[in-house]
VOPAGU-2260 file (C-alpha; in pm, 1 decimal, decimal comma):
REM VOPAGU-2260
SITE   aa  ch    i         X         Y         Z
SITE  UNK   A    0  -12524,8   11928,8     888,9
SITE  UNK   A    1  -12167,3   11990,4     854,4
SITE  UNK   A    2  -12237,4   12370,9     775,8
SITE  UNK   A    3  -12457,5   12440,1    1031,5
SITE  UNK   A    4  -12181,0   12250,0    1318,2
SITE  UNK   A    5  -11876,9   12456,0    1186,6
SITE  UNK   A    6  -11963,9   12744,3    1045,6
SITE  UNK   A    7  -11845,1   13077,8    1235,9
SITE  UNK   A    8  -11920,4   13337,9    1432,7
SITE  UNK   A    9  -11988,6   13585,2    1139,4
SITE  UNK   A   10  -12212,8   13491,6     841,4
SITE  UNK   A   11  -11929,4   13640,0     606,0
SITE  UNK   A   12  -11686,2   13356,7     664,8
SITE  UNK   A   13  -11571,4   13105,1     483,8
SITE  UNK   A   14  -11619,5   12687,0     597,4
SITE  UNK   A   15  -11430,2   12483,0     403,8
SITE  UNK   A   16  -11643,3   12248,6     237,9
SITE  UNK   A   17  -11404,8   12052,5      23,5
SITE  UNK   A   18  -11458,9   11665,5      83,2
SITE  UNK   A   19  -11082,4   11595,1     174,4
SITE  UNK   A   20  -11107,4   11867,7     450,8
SITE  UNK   A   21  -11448,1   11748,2     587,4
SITE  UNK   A   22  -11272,3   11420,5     632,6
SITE  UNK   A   23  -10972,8   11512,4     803,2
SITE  UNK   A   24  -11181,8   11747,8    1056,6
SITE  UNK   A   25  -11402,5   11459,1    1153,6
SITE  UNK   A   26  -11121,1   11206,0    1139,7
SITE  UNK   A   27  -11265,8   10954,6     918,9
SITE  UNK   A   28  -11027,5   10761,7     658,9
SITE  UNK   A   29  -11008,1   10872,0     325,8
SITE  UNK   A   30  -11078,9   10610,5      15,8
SITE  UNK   A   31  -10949,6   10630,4    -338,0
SITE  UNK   A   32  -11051,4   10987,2    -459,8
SITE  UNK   A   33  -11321,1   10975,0    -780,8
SITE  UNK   A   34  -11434,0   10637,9    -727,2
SITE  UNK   A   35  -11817,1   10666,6    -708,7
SITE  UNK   A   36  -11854,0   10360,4    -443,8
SITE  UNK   A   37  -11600,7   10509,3    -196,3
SITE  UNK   A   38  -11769,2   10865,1    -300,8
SITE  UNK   A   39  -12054,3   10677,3    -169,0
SITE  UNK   A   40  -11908,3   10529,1     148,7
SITE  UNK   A   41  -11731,8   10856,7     249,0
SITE  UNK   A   42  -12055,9   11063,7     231,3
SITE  UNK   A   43  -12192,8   10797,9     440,7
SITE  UNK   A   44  -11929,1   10764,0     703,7
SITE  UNK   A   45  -11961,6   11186,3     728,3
SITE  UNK   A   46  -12335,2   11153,3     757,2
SITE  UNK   A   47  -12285,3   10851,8    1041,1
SITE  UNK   A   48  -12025,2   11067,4    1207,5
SITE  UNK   A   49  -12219,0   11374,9    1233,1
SITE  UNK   A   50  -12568,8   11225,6    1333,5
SITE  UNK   A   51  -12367,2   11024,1    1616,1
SITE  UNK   A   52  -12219,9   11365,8    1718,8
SITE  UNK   A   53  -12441,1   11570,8    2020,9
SITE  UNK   A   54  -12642,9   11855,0    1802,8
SITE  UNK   A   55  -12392,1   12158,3    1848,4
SITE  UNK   A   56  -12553,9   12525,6    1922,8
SITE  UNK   A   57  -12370,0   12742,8    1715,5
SITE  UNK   A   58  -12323,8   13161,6    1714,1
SITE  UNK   A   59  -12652,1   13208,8    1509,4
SITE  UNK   A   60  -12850,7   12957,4    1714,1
């Protein structure tokens, strides 16, 4: 979901897909790192955040 939303214009770029910067771009608050209930929680809150979001047409769509 993530991907597909910010991914760019040309398939040869890179999207950051490290947890901390997923966070930050969608704005959520970040838990204790390595922790597999806030590992949990913070997938969840990302996967909240981005069905809640309007479905984004992107370059390739």
């Amino acid at each position: 979901m993530y991907y597909r939303r910010y991914r760019k214009r040309s398939p040869h770029e890179f999207v950051d897909l490290k947890f901390d910067t997923i966070m930050k771009t969608l704005g959520l608050p970040r838990l204790g790192k390595h922790d597999a209930l806030n590992d949990a929680v913070m997938s969840a809150l990302i996967y909240l955040k981005l069905k809640s979001m309007p479905e984004y047409k992107g370059a390739f769509s």
